[in-house]
DSSP file (Angstrom, degrees, kcal/mol; ACC not computed):
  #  RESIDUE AA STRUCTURE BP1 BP2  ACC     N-H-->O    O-->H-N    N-H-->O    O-->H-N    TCO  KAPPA ALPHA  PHI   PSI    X-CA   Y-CA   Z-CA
    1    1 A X              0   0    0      0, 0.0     0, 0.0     0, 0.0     0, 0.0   0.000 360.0 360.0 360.0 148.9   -8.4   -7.3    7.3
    2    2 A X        -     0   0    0      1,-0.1     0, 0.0     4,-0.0     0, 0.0   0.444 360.0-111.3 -65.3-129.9   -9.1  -10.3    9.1
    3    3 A X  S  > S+     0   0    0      3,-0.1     4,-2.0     2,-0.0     5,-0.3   0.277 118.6  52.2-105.5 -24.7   -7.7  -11.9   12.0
    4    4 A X  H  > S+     0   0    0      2,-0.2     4,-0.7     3,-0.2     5,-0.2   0.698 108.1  53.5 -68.3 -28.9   -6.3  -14.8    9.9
    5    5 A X  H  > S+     0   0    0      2,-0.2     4,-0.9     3,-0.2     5,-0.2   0.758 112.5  44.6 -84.6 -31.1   -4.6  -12.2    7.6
    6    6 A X  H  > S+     0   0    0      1,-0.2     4,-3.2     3,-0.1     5,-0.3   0.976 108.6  56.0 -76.7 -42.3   -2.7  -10.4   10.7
    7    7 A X  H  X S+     0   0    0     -4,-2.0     4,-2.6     2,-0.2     5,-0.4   0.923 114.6  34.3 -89.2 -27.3   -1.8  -13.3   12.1
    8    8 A X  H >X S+     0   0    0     -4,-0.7     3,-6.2    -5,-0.3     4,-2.1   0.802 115.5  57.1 -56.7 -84.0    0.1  -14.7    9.0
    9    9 A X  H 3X S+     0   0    0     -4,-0.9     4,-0.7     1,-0.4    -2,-0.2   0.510 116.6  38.0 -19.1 -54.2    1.2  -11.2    8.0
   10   10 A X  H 3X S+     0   0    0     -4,-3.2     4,-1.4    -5,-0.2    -1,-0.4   0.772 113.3  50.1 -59.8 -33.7    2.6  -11.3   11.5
   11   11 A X  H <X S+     0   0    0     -3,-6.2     4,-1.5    -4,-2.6    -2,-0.2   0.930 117.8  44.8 -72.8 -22.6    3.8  -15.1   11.5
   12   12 A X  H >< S+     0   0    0     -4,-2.1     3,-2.8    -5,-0.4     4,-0.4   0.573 117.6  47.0 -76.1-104.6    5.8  -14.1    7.5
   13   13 A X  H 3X S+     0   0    0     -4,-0.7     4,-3.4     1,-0.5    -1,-0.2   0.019 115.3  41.2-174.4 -56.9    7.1  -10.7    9.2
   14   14 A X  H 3X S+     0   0    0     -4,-1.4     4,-2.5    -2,-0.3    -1,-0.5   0.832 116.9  51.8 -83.4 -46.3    8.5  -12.6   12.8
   15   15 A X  H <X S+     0   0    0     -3,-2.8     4,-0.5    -4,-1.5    -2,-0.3   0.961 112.1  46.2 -83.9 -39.2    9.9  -15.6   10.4
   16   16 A X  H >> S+     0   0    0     -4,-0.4     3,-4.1     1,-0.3     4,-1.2   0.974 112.3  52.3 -57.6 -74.2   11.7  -12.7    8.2
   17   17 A X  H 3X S+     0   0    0     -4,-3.4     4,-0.7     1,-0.3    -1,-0.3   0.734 105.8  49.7 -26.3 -35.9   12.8  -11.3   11.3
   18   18 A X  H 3< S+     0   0    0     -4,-2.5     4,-0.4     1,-0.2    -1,-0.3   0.431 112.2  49.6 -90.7   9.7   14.4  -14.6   12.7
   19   19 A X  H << S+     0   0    0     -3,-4.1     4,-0.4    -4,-0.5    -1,-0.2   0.515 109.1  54.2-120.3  -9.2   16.4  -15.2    9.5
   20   20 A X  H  X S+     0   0    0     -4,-1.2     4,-0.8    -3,-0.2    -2,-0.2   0.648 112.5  39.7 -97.8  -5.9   17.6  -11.9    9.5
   21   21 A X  H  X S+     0   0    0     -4,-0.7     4,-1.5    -5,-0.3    -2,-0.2   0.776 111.0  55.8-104.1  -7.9   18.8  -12.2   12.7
   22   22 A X  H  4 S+     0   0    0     -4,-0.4    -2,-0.1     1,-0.2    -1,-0.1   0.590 107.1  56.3 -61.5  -9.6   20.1  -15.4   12.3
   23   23 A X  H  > S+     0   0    0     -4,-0.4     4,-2.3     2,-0.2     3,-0.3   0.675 105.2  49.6 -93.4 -79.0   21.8  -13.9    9.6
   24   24 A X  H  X S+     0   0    0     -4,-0.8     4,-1.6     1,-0.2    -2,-0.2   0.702 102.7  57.2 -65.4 -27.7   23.3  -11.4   11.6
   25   25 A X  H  X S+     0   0    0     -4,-1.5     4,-1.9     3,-0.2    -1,-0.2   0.748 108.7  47.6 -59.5 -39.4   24.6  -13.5   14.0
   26   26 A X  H  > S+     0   0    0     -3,-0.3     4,-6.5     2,-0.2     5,-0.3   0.960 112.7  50.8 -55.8 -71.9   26.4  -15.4   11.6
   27   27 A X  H  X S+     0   0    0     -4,-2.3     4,-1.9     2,-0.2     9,-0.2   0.903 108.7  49.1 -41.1 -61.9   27.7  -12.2   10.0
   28   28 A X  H >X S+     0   0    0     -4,-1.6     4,-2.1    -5,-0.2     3,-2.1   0.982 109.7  48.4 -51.2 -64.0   29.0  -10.7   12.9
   29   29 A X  H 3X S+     0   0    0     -4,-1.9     4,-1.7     1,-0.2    -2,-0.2   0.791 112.2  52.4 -54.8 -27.5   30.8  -13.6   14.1
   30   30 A X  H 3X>S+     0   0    0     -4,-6.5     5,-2.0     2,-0.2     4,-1.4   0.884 116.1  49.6 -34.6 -47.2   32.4  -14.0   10.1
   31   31 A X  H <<5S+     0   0    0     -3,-2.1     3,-0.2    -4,-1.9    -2,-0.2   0.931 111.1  38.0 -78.7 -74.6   33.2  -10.8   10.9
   32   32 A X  H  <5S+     0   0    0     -4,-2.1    -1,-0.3     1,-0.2    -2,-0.2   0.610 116.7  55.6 -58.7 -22.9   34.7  -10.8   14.2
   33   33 A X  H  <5S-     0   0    0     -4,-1.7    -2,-0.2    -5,-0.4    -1,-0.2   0.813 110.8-116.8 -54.5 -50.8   36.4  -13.8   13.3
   34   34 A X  T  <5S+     0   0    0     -4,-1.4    -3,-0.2    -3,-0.2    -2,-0.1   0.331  88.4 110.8  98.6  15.6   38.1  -12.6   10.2
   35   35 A X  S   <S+     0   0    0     -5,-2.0    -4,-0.2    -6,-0.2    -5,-0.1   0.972  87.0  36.9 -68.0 -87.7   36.4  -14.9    7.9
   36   36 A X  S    S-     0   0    0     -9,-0.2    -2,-0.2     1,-0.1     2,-0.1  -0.122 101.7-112.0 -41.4 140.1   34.4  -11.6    6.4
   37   37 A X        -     0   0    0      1,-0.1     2,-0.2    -4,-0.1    -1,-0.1  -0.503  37.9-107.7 -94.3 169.3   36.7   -8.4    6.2
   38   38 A X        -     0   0    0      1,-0.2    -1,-0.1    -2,-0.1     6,-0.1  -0.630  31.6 -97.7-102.8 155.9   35.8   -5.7    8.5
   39   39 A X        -     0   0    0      5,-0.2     2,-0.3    -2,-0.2     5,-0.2   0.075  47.5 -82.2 -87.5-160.4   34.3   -2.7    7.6
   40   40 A X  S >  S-     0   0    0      3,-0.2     3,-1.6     2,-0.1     4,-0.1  -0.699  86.0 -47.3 -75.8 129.5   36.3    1.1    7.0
   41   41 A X  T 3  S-     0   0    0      1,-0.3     3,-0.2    -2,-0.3    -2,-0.1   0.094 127.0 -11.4  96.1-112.3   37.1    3.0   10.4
   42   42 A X  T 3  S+     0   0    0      1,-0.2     3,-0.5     2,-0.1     4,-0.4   0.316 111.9  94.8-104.1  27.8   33.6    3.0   12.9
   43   43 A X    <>  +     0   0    0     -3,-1.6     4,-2.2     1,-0.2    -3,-0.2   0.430  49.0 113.3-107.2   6.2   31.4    1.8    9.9
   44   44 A X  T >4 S+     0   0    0     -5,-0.2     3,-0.6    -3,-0.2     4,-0.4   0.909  79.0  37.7 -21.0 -77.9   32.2   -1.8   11.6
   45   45 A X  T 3> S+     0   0    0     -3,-0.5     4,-0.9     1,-0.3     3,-0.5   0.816 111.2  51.8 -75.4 -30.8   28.3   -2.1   12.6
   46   46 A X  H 3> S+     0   0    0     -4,-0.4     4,-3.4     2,-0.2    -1,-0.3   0.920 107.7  53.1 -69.0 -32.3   26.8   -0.9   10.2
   47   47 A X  H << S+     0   0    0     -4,-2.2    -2,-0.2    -3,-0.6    -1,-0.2   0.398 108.6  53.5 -43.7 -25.4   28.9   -3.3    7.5
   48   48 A X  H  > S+     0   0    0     -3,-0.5     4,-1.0    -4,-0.4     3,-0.4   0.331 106.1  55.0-103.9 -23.6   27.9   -6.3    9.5
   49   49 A X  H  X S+     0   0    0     -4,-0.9     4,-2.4     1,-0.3     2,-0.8   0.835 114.2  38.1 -78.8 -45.1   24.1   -5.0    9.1
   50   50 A X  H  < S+     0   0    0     -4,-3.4    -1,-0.3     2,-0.2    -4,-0.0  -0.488 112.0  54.6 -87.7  70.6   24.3   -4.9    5.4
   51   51 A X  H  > S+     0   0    0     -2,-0.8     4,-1.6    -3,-0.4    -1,-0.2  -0.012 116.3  41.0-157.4 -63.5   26.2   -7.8    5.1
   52   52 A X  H  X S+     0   0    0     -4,-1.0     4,-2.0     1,-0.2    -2,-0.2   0.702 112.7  52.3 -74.8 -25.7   23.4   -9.3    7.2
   53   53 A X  H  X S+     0   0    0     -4,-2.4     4,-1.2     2,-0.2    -1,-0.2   0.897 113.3  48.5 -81.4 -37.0   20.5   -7.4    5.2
   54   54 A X  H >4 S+     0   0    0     -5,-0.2     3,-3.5     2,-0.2     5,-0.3   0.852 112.0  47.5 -63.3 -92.3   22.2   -8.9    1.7
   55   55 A X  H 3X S+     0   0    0     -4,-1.6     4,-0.6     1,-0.3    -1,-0.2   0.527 117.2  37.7 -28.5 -42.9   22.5  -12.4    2.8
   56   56 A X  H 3X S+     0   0    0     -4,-2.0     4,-3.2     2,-0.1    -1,-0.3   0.678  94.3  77.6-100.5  12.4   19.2  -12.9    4.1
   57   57 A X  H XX S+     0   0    0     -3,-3.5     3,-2.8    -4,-1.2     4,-1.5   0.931 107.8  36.1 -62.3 -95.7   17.1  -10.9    1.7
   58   58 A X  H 34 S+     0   0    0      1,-0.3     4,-0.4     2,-0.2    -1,-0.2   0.520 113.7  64.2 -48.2 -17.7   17.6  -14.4   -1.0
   59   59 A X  H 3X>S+     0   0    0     -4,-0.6     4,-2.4    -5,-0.3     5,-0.5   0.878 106.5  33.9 -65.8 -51.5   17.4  -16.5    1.8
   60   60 A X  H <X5S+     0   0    0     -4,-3.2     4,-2.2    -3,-2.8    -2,-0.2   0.946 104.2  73.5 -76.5 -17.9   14.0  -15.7    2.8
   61   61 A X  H  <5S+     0   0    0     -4,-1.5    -1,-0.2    -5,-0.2    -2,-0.2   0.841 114.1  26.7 -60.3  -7.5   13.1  -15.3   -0.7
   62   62 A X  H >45S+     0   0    0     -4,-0.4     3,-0.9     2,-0.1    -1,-0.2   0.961 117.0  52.6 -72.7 -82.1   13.4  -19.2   -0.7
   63   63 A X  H 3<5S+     0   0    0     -4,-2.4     2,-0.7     1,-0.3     3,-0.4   0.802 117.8  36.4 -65.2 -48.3   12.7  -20.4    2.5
   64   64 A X  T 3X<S+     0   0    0     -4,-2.2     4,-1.4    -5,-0.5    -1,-0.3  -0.245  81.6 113.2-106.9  42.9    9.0  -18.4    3.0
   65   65 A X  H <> S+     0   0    0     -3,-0.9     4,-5.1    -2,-0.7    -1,-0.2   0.947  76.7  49.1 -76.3 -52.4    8.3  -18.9   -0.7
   66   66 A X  H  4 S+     0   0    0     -3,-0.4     4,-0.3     2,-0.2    -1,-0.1   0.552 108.8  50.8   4.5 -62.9    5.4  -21.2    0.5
   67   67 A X  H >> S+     0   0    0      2,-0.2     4,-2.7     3,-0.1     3,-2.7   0.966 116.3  49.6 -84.3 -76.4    4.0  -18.3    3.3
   68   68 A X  H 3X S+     0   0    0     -4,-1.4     4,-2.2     1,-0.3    -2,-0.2   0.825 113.1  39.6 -69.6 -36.4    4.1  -15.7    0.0
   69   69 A X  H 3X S+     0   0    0     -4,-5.1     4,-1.1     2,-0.2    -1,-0.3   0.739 110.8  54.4 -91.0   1.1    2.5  -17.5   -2.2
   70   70 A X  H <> S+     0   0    0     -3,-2.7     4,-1.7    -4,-0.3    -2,-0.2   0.814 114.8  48.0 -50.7 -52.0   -0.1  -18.9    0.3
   71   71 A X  H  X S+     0   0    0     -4,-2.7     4,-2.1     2,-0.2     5,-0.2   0.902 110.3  51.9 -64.9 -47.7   -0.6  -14.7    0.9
   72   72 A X  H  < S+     0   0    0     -4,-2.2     5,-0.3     2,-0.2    -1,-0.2   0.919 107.8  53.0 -68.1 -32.3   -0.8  -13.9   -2.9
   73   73 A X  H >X>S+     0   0    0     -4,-1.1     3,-2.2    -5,-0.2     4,-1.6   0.881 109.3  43.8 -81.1 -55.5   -3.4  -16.5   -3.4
   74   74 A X  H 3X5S+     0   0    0     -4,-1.7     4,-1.8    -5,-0.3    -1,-0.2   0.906 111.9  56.9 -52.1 -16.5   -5.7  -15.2   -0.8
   75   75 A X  H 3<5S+     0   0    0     -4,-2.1     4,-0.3     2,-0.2    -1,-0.2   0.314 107.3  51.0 -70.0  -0.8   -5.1  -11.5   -2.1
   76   76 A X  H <>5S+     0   0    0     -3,-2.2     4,-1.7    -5,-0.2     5,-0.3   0.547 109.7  46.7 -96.4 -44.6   -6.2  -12.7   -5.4
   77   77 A X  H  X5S+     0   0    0     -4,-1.6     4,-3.1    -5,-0.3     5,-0.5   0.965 111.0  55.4 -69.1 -57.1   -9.3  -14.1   -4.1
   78   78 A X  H  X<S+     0   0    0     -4,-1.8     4,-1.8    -5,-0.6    -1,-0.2   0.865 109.2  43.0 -21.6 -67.7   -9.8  -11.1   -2.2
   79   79 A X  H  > S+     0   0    0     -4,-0.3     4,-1.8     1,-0.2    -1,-0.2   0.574 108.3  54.9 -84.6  -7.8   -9.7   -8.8   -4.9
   80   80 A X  H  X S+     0   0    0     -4,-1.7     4,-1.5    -3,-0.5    -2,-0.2   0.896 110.1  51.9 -70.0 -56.1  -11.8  -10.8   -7.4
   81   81 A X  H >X S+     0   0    0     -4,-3.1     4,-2.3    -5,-0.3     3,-1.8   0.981 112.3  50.1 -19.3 -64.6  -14.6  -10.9   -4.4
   82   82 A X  H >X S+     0   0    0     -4,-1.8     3,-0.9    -5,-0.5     4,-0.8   0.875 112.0  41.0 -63.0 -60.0  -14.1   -7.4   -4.4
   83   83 A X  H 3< S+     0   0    0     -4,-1.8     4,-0.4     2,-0.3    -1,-0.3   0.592 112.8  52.2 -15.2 -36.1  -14.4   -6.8   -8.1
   84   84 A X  H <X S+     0   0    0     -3,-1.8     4,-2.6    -4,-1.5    -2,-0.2   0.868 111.7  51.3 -93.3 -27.3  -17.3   -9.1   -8.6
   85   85 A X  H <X S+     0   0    0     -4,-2.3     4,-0.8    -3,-0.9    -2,-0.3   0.653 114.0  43.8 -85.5 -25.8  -19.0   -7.0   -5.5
   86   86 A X  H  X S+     0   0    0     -4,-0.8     4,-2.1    -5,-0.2    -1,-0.3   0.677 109.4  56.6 -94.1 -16.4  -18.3   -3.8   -7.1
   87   87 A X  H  > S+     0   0    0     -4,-0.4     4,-2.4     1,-0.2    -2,-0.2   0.823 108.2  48.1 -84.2 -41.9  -19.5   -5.1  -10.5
   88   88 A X  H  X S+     0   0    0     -4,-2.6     4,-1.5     2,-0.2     5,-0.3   0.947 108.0  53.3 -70.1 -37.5  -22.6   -6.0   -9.0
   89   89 A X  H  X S+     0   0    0     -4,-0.8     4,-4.9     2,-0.2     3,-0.2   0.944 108.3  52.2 -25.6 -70.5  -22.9   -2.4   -7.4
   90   90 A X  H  X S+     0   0    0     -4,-2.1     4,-2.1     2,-0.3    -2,-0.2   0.916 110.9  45.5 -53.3 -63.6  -22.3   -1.1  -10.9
   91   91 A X  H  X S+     0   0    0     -4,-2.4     4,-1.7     2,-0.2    -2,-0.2   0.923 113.0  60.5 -68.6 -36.0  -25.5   -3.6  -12.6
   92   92 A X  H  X S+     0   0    0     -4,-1.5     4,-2.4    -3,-0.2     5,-0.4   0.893 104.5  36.5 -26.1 -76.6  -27.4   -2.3   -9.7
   93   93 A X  H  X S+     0   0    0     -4,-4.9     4,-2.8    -5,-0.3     5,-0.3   0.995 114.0  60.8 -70.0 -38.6  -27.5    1.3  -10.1
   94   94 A X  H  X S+     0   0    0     -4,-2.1     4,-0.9     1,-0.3    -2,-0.2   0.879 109.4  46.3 -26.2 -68.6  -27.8    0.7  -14.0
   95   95 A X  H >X S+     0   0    0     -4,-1.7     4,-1.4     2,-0.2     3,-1.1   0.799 111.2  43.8 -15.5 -69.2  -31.0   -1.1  -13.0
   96   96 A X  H >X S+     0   0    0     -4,-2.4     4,-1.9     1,-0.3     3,-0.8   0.990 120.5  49.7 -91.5 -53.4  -32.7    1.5  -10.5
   97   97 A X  H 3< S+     0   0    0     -4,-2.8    -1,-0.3    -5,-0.4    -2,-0.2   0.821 113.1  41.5 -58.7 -13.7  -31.5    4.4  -13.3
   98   98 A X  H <X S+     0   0    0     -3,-1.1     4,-1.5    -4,-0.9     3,-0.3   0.767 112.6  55.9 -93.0 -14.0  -32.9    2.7  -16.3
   99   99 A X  H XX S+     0   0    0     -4,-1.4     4,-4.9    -3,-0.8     3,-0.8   0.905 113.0  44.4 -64.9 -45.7  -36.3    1.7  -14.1
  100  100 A X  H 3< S+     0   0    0     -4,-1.9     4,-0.3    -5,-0.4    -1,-0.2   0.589 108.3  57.9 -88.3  10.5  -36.8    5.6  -13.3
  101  101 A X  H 3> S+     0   0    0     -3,-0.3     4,-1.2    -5,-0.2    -1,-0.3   0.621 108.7  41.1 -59.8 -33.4  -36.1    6.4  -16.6
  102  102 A X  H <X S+     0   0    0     -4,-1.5     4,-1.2    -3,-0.8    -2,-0.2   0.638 119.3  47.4 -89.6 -26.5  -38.9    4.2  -18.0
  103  103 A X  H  X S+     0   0    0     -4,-4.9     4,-0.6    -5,-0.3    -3,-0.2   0.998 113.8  44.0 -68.3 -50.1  -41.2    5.4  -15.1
  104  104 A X  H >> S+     0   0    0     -5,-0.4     4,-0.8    -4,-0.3     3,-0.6   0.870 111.9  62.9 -53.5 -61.3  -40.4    9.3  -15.5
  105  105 A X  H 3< S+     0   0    0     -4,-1.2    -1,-0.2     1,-0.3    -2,-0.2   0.752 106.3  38.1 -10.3 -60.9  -40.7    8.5  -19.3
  106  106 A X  H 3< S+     0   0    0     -4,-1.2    -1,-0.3     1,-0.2    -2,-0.2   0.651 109.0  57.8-101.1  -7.9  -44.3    7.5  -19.3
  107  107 A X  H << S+     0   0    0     -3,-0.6     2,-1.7    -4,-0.6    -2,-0.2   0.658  89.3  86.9 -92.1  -1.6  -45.7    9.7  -17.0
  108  108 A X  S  < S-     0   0    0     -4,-0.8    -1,-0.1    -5,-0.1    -4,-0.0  -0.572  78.7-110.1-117.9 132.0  -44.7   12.8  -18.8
  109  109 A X              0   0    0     -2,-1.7    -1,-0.1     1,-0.1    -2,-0.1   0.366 360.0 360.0 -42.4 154.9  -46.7   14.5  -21.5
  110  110 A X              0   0    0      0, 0.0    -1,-0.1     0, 0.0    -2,-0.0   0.326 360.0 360.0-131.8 360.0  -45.5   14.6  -24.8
């Protein structure tokens, strides 16, 4: 990969991260408040983590729609490069087999 692909990968990845803990801040304090019910027995934190994992899952799918479809087109381009470079690969050895067919061909007694 490049250095332009980690460092989006990384800025979408850090931006998920801050909405999920923004997200989780929230949650807990609903939580702790009594806005939110609390969960069964010790399952308290974990209840407030899926709470926090629902809520910002559709959130970022919004927010960083932008970021992902910025990332899908350059992973499109990518793999069409990549296609057209293998495709050429592919007409290339055709080439050199059908040449040394026609060479092998006429030099050998019939």
């Amino acid at each position: 990969m490049e250095s332009d692909e980690w460092i989006e990968m990384l800025r979408y990845t850090l931006m998920r991260l801050g909405i999920f803990a923004g997200c989780l801040v929230v949650v807990w304090g609903a939580v702790y408040s009594g806005i939110f019910p609390r969960g069964f027995g010790n399952s308290n934190g974990l209840w407030v983590l899926l709470l926090a994992m629902v809520l910002s899952a559709p959130i970022s799918w919004v927010v960083l729609r932008k970021e992902r479809d910025r990332a899908s087109v350059r992973i499109v381009g990518k793999v069409d490069r990549m296609k057209a470079n293998l495709e050429a690969n592919r007409s290339q050895e055709d080439e050199a087999v059908d040449a040394a067919r026609t060479q092998g061909g006429a030099a050998a007694p019939r």
